[in-house]
N, C-alpha and C positions, 0 to 999 in steps of 0.2 A: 622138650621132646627127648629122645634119645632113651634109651632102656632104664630109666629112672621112673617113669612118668605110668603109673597103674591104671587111672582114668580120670577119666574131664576133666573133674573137679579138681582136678591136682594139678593140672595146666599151669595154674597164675602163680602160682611154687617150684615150676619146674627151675632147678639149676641153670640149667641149658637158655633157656627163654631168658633167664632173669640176668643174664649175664650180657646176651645180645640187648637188651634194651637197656641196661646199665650206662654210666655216666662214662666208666673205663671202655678205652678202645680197643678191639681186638685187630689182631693182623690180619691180613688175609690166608697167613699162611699157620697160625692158631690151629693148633690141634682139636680145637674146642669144636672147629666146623666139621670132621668128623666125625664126632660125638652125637651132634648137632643134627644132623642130617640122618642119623642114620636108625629111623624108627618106619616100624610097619604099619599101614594103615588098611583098613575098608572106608572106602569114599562113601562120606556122607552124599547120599541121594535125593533128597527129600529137602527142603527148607525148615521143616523142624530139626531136622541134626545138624543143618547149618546153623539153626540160632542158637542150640545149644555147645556149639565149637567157638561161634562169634564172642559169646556172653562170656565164656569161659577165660578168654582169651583177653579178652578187652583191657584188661588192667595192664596186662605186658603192654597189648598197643599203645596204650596211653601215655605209659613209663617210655615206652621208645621215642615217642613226639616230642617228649621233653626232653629225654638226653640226648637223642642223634645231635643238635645244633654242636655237645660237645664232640662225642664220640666217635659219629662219622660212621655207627655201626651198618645200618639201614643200606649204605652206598657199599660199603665194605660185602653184604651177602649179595646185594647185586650183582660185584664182580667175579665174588666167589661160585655166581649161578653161571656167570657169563665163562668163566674158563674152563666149568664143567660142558658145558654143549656144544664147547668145538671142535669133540668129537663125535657129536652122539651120532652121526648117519654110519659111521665107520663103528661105532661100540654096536647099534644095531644089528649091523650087517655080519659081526662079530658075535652074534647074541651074548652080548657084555652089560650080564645084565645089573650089576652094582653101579657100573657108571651112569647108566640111565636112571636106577634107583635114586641116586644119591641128586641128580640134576633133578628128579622129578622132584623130591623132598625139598629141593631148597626153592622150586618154584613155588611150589601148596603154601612156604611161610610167607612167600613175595606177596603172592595174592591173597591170601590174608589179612598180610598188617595195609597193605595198600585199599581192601575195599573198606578198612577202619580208617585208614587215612583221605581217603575220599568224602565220607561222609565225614567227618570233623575239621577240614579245611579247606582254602582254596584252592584252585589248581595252580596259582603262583608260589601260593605256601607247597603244594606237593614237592614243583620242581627245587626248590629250595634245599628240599629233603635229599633229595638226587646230590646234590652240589655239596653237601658237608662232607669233608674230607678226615680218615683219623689223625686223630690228635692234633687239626689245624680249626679252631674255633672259626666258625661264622666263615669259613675260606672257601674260593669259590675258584679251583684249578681249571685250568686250559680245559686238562682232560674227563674233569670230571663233568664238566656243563655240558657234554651232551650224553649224559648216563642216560636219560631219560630215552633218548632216542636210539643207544645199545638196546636196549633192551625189548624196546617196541620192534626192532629190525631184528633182534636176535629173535624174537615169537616169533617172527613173521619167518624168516627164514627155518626156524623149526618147524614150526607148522606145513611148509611145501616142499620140504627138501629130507626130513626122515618118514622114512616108508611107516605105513600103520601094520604092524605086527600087534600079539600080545603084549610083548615087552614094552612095546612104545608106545601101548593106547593110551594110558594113563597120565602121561608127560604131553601126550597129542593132544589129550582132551583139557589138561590143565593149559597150555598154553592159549587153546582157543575161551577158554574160560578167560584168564588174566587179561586178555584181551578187550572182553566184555566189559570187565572189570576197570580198565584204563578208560571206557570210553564213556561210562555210567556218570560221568556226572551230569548231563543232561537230565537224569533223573532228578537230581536234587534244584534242579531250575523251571520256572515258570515256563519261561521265553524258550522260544528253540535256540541252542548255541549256536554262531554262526562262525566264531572263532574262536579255535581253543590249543593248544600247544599239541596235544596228543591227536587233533584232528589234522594240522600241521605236518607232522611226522609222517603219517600213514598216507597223507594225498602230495607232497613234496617234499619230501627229505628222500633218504635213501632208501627207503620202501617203497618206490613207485618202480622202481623197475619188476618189482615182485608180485604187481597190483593183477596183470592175469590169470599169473599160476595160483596168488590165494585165491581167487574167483573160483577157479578150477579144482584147487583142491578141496574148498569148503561145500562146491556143489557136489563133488564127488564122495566127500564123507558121508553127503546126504543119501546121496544115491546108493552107495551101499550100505549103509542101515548097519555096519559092524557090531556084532557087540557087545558088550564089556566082557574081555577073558573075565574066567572063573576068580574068584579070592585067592590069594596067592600064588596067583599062575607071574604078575610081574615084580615080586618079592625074593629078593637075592639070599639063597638059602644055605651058601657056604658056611663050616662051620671052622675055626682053626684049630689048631691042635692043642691047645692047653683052656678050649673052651670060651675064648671071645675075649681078651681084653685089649687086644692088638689091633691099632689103626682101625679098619674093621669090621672088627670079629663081633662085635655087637651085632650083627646081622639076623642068626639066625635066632628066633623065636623072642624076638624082640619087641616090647612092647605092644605088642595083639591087646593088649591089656587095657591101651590107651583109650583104641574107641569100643571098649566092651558095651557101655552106656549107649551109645550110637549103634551096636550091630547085633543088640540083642534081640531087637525089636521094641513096639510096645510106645516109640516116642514119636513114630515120621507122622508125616501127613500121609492120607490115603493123596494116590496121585491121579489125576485128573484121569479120567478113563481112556481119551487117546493117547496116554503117554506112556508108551515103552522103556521103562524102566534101562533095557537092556540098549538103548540105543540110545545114551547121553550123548558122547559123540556127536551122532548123526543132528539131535535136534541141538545142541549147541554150535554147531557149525553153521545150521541154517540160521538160528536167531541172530548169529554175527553177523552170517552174510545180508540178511534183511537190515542191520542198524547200520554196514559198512555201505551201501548203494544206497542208504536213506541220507548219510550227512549232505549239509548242504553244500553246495561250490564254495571255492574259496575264489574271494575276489577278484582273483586273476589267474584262475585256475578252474574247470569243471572236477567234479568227482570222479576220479580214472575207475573204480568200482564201479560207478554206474556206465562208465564208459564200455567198459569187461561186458557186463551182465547184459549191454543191448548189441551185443557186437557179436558175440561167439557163437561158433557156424557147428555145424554136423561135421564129425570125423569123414564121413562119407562125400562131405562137399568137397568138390576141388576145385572149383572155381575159385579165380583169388579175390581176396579181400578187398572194397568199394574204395578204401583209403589208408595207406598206409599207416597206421598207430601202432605204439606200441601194446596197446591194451586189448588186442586183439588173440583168442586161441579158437582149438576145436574139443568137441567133447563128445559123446557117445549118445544121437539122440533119443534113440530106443531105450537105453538105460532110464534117463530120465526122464522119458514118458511114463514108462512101467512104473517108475518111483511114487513120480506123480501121481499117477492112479491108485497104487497101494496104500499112497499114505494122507490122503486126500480126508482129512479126519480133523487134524487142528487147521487153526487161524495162522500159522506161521507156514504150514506148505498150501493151504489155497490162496494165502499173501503174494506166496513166490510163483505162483502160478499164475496169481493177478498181473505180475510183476513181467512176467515172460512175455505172454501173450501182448501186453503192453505196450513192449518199450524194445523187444527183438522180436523183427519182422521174420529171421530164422525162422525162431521158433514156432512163431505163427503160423507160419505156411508150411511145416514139418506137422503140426498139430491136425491143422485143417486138412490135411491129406491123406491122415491116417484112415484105413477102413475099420478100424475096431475104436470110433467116436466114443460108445455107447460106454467103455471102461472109465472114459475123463467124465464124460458128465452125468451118468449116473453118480457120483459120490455126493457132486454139488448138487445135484435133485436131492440127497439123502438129507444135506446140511439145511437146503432151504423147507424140506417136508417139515424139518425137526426144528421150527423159525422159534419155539417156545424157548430150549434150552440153549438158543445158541446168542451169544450177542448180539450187537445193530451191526458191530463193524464185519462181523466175520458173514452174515447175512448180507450185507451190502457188498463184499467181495466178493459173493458167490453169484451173486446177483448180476455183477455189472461182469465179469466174467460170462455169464450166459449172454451177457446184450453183446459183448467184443464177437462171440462165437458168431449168434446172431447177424450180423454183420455181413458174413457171408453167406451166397445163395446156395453155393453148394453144397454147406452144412443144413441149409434148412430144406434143402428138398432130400439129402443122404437120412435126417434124422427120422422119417416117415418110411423109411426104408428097412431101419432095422428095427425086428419083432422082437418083442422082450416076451419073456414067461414067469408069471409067478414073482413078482416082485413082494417080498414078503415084509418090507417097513411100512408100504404103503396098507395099511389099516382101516382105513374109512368104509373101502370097498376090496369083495376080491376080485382081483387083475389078472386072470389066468392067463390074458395073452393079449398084449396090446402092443402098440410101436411106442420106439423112444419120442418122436412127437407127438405123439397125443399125451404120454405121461409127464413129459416137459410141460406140456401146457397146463396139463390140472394143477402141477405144484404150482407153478405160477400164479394160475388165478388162484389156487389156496393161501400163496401169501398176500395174494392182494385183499383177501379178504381177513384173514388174518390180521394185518394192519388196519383195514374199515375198522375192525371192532376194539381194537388194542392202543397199538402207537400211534395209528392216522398220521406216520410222517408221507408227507408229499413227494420228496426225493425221491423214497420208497417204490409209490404209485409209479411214478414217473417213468421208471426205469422197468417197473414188471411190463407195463402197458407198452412201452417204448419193443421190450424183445418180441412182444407176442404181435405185433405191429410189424417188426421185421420180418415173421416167419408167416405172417397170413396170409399174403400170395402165394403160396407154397404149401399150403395145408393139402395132403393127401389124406385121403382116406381117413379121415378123422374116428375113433374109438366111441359109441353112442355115447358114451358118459363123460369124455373129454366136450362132444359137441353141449351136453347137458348142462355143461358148467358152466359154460360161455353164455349160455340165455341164463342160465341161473343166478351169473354177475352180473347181466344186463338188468335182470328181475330186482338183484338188490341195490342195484344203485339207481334204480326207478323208484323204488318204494322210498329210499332216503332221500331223493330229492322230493318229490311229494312231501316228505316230512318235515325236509328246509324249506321248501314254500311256504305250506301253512304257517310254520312258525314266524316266516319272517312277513308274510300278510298280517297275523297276530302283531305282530312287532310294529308294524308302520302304525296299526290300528291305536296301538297305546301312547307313541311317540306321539300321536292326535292327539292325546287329554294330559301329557305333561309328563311324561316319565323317561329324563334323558338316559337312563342309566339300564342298557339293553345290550344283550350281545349284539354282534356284528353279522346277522347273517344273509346278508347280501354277499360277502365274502367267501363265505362256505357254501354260498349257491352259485358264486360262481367258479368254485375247485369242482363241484360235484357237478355242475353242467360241463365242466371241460372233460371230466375223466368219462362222462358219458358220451360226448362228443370220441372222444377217440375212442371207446369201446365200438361205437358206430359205425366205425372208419374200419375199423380189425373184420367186424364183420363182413361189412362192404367190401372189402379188398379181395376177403375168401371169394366171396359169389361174384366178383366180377371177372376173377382169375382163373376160379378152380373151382366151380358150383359142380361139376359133374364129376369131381372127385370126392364130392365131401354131403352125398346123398343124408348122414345121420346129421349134419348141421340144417341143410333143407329141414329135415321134421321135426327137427327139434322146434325151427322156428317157427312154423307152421302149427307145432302145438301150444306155442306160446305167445300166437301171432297179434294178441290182445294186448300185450305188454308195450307194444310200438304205434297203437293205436295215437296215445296223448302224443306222440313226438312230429306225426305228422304234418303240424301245423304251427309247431315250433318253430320261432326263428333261427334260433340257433340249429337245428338243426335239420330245416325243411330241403336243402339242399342232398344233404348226404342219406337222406330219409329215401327219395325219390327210387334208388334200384333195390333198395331192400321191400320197399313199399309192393314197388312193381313185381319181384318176386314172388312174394308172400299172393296177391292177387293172381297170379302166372297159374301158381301148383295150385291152390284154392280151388280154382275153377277147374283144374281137369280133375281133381280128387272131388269136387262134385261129379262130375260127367261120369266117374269111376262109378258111382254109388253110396249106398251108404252103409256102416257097418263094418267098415274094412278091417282088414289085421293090420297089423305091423310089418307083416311079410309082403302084402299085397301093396301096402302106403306106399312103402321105399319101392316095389317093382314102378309105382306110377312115377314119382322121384323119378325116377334114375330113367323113366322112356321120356321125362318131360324134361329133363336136363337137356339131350339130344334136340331134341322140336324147341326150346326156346332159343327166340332169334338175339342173337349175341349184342347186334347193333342199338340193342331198347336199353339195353345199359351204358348208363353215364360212365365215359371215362373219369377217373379223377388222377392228381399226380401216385407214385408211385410211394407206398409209406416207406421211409428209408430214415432212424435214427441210426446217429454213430455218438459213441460214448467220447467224449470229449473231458480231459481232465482239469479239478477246477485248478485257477490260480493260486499261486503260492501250494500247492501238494504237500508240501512238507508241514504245513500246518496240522492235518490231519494224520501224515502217515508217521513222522517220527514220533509221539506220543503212543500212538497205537504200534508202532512197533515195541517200544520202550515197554509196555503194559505188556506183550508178548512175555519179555524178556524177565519181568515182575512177575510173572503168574507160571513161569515154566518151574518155578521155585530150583530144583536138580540141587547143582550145589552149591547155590547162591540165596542166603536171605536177606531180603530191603524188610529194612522197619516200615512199617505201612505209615509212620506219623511224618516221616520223615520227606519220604514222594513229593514233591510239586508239581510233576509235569503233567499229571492228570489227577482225576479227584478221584479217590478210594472207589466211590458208586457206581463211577462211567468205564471202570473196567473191563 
């Protein structure tokens, strides 16, 4: 580094560099680390400028692997980072801004040589690295065997203790990077880690008393969305008076040069369309905080992270807290509702939304209470309409998310309440003006059909059928074409079962003359009789609870009252048939008495006088349909790899070899 260094490609020659990973040890107090430290950069953005800073770079890391055992260099700029930062809240507030420069420059090479050194050894070989002392071969000091844990305490204390300025976004945002960076080697593993030194550190060493306020400050990065001052706004631009050669004067207009390659343009990745570029920060605060509430307990110990994240109240609560902990704060919850809503686009904030709703009952009932609903779950209607481009996981979060919503009755009769206008993703049809539940419902059954024709995961089924099942006592005033769609999935998963009978009547027929070798479709007839069963039930529930609010489902089924003829008689579902049967015959007969030839207008005035005149008591009570999302066993099965993949695909300013991943497979991304 340092004003020698013109660009990239001239990295693995730089002086500077070749000296630190050299076999000779340097002091701490080596002039060299001025030198050293003190170049300008534009942060690579993107995962292609990371791989080509990584590639660049890799020969110094390698050289340093080999000679640290002598030189002790590696432990050496640790502490040269570590006695830069203990002033940084005081140089901030100072806007002192070389000293902050100079600490940020020595973090960017930490994390660095460390995410090379993560992927080429193990984490016992890392700490090892930490423990080489200069010029004491293979020596392992008092002081130095807990570098490791300086340093994860010094981020952490950076991180929640200097204020976000321009000056200090840079050293803010590298910090919660290196961070990442410490914790990635679960990447390089099959298994989920259940022990691991750096995991150690951050849940019982002396980082736990700190475990709220990172909570707090990582949600709060998020929430305000800061983002990145301008190119050179945190670049210390003094010049001295005989032109820079003094301690240092290398400062000003100093190697710009280095990532010209990098900021010309022409090499990044285009970046994923919901990602804001300007708001590194904010999404690497969140992807931390998703990996940090993701590890698992430590044997004798819960995760104080996930302790924070289900504990913390509204600024506005005063009520005190259920149980004294120390992993207890407050935080601003309108803020981070707003947020939520704004930013409601990746898999990493409807993660953390999953995660809220979940696991703090706060937030839960600060959610549930709100009167502008329609801001939080329109986005997830937006993610689930668009089920083509988007994953399984971020699909199935958005998902089970509407069933948590679901859950409660005062969201499912408020969602019928508010009118939408002109919702312009929604495509198929135009929507000049319908309620959020009726257009909840279409996406709904659109992904259930969507999955009929596609994935056919049953989880899937399970969970669309399970919310529209919670909200069906409670259907107001349904939209004709939300009512439309409801017989239109009864109509399609009629037709498919018809088509798994035959086949498997076919099938028993041939299993007669000798042919073992046949699908299994006794099994699929009976997924398909169950999801019909409970379509059955969704219906049922509306016309047993709310037939005289929901006049366009009456005609819908009445127009398509031939489709429930075959169920009639049905065992499986002769029982649940019975008040839908009775219905359908109820309005039949007074829409004969009506006449013949009617409109549309006249149908629903008979509708809506025969809702009134039918006697309530001819319908069969049944129990009341009530799922609750329930999480499976072992969670972390599922969520630390998909977090991990989060953390993989945000690319910013981190690139994984894709060869090198273990914890998920390149496809299931």
């Amino acid at each position: 580094m340092g004003a020698n260094s013109s660009s990239i490609t001239e990295l693995s020659h730089n002086d500077y560099l070749k000296k630190l990973a050299a076999a000779e040890s340097l002091s701490g107090n080596d002039p060299l680390w001025n030198q050293l430290l003190s170049f300008s950069l534009t942060m690579p953005t993107n995962s292609a400028d990371s791989r080509l800073l990584e590639e660049a770079t890799i020969s110094i890391c390698k050289a340093l692997i080999e000679n640290n055992p002598r030189s002790g260099n590696f432990g050496t700029l640790i502490k040269v980072f570590l006695s830069r930062t203990k002033e940084l809240k005081i140089s901030a507030e100072c806007q002192d801004q070389l000293f902050i420069w100079q600490a940020h420059n020595a973090l960017f090479i930490i994390r660095c040589l460390l995410k090379v050194f993560i992927s080429q050894m193990s984490e016992n070989e890392l700490q090892l690295h930490f423990t080489y002392q200069e010029r004491a071969p293979e020596a392992c000091g008092a002081e130095a065997e807990d570098l490791l844990e300086e340093l994860i305490c010094c981020l952490v204390h950076l991180i929640t203790e200097v204020p976000l300025l321009d000056i200090t976004y840079n050293i803010l945002l590298e910090a919660v990077t290196t961070l990442l960076v410490l914790l990635s080697y679960q990447l390089f593993h099959k298994e989920i880690l259940r022990e691991s030194a750096v995991h150690r550190y951050l849940m019982q060493g002396q980082c736990v008393p700190y475990t709220s306020r990172v909570v707090k400050t990582l949600l709060y990065n998020f929430i305000r969305q800061e983002r990145s001052p301008p190119p050179g706004s945190h670049i210390f631009q003094q010049e001295t008076s005989d032109g820079g050669g003094l301690l240092y004067g290398i400062a000003s207009g100093v190697a710009t040069g280095l990532w010209a390659v990098l900021t010309f343009g022409g090499v990044g990745n285009k970046p994923l369309p919901h990602q804001d570029q300007s708001s590194l920060l904010a999404s690497q605060s969140l992807v931390l905080l998703l990996v940090l509430v993701n590890l698992t307990d430590a044997p004798d110990a819960p995760n104080p992270y996930r302790q924070a994240i289900t504990s913390f109240k509204n600024t506005q609560d005063n009520s005190p807290f259920p149980s004294p902990h120390q992993h207890t704060f407050q935080i601003n919850f309108s803020s981070l509702y707003t947020a939520l809503c704004e930013q409601q686009k990746s898999d990493e904030v409807t993660l953390l939304l999953y995660t809220l709703l979940h696991q703090n009952t706060n937030v839960r009932t600060y959610v549930l209470a709100r009167t502008d609903i329609e801001n939080l779950v329109l986005p997830i209607l937006e993610i689930l309409y668009h089920v083509e481009e988007r994953n399984s996981h971020h699909v199935y979060m958005a998902l089970i998310i509407l069933l948590m919503l679901t859950e409660d009755d005062a969201f499912n009769r408020s969602v019928h309440e508010v009118v939408l206008k002109n919702i312009t993703w929604y495509t198929e049809r135009v929507l000049t003006e319908i309620s959020l539940g009726s257009l909840l419902i279409l996406v709904v059954i659109r992904t259930i059909q969507y999955n009929m024709t596609r994935t056919r995961d049953k989880y899937l089924h399970t969970n669309c059928l399970a919310a529209l099942a919670n909200m069906s006592a409670q259907f107001r005033s349904l939209h004709q074409y939300a009512a439309q769609r409801i017989i239109s999935l009864f109509a399609l998963l009629s037709k498919k079962h018809n088509k798994v009978l035959e086949q498997a009547t076919q099938s028993s027929r041939t299993l007669e003359v000798g042919n073992p070798v046949l699908p299994d479709y006794a099994q699929d007839l009976n997924v398909i009789e169950e999801v019909i069963r409970m379509m059955l039930e969704i219906i049922n529930s509306c016309l047993t609870n709310s037939l005289h609010h929901n006049p366009n489902l009456v005609y819908a089924l009445l127009y398509k009252r031939d489709l429930f003829e075959q169920f009639r008689t049905h065992p499986s579902f002769q029982d649940i048939m019975q008040n839908i049967d009775m219905v359908i015959s109820f309005f039949s007969s007074r829409l004969e008495q009506a006449g013949a030839d009617l409109s549309v207008e006249r149908v629903l005035e008979v509708i809506k006088q025969g809702a009134v005149a039918l006697p309530k008591d001819r319908l069969k009570k049944f129990p009341e349909l009530k799922f609750k999302y329930v999480e499976e066993e072992q969670p972390e099965e599922f969520f630390i790899p998909y977090v991990w993949s989060l953390v993989y695909n945000l690319g910013g300013l981190l690139y994984w070899n894709p060869q090198e991943i273990q914890l998920f497979s390149m496809d299931s991304r």
